[in-house]
N, C-alpha and C positions, 0 to 999 in steps of 0.2 A: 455650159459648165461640164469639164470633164467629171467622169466620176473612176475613183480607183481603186482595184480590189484588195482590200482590207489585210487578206494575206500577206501580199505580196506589196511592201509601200513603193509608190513609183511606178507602178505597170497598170497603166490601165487598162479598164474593162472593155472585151470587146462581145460584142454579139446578146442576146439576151437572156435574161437568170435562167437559169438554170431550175424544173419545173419540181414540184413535191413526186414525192412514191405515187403518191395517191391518183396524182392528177395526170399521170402520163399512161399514154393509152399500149397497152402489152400486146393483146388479144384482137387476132383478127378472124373474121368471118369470110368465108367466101362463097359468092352465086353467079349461076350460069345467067346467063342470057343470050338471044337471038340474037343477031346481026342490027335488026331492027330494034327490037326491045332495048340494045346498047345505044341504039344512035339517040334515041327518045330520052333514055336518061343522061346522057352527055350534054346533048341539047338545053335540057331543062336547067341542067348544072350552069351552063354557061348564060340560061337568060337567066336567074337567079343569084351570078356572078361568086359564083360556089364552086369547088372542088367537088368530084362524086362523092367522095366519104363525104362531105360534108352534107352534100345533099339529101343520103340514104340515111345518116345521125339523123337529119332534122324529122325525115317521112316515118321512124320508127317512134322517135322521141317526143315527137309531137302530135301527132294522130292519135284521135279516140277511134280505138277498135269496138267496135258494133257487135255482138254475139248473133246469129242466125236466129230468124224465129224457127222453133217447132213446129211440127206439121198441125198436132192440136191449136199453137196460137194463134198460123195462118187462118186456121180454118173460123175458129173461132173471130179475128178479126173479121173474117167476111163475115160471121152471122150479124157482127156489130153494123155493120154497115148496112146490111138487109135492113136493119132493125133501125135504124135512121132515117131509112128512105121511106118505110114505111110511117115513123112517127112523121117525117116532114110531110107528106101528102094527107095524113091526119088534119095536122096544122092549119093544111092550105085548104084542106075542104071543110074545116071550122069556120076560117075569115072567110071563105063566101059563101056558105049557106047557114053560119052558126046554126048546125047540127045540133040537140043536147046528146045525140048517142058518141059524137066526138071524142068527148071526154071518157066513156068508158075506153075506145078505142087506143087512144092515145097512154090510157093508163096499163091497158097490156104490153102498148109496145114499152114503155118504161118496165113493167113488169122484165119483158122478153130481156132487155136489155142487162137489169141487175141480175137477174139468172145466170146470163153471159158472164157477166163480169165477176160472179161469186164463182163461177167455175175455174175460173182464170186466175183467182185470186188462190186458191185450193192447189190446182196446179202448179204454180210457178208464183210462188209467196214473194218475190222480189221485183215480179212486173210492176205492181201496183206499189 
């Protein structure tokens, strides 16, 4: 089915409409890259059967960026993990000598553990 442009009766339409203001891209970016660093994203482009613009849209557009932890919440992670290893070996020498001092044990390192975590929470009120 021909289609013909409304303008014009009798001439048909060639090629495709014609895009909104909105939706047409003005604005370009430009980045260096190495010899190598280009061939890897040319590469990528082509097993993904994408254009590079198309490509780098998608790696900007679609990627959840990550924020760095802080040197206080790296550090604080390891206390948590200190603090794990610690309750897990509590645990394990509960179930084979059911110790009763166990339980107090076990309830510092929970203790150690909420301290951690109330500091962290004081710190950076949108980790938690």
């Amino acid at each position: 089915m021909r289609k013909y442009n409304h303008d014009a009766p009798g001439v048909k339409l060639r090629g495709r409409p014609k895009k909104n203001i909105s939706e047409k891209r003005a604005k370009k970016i430009s980045a260096t890259f190495t010899d190598g660093e280009l061939s890897i994203v040319k590469t990528k482009a082509a097993q993904a059967g994408m254009t590079v613009a198309e490509l780098l849209r998608v790696g900007v557009f679609r990627l959840t960026i990550v924020e760095r932890l802080t040197d206080f919440e790296r550090a604080a992670i390891r206390e948590l993990m200190y603090q794990g290893k610690n309750l897990n070996d509590q645990v394990k020498a509960c179930q084979a000598n059911a110790w009763p001092s166990t339980k107090r044990k076990a309830e510092a390192c929970l203790d150690g553990i909420l301290a951690i975590l109330g500091k962290l929470k004081i710190q950076n009120s949108t980790l938690l």
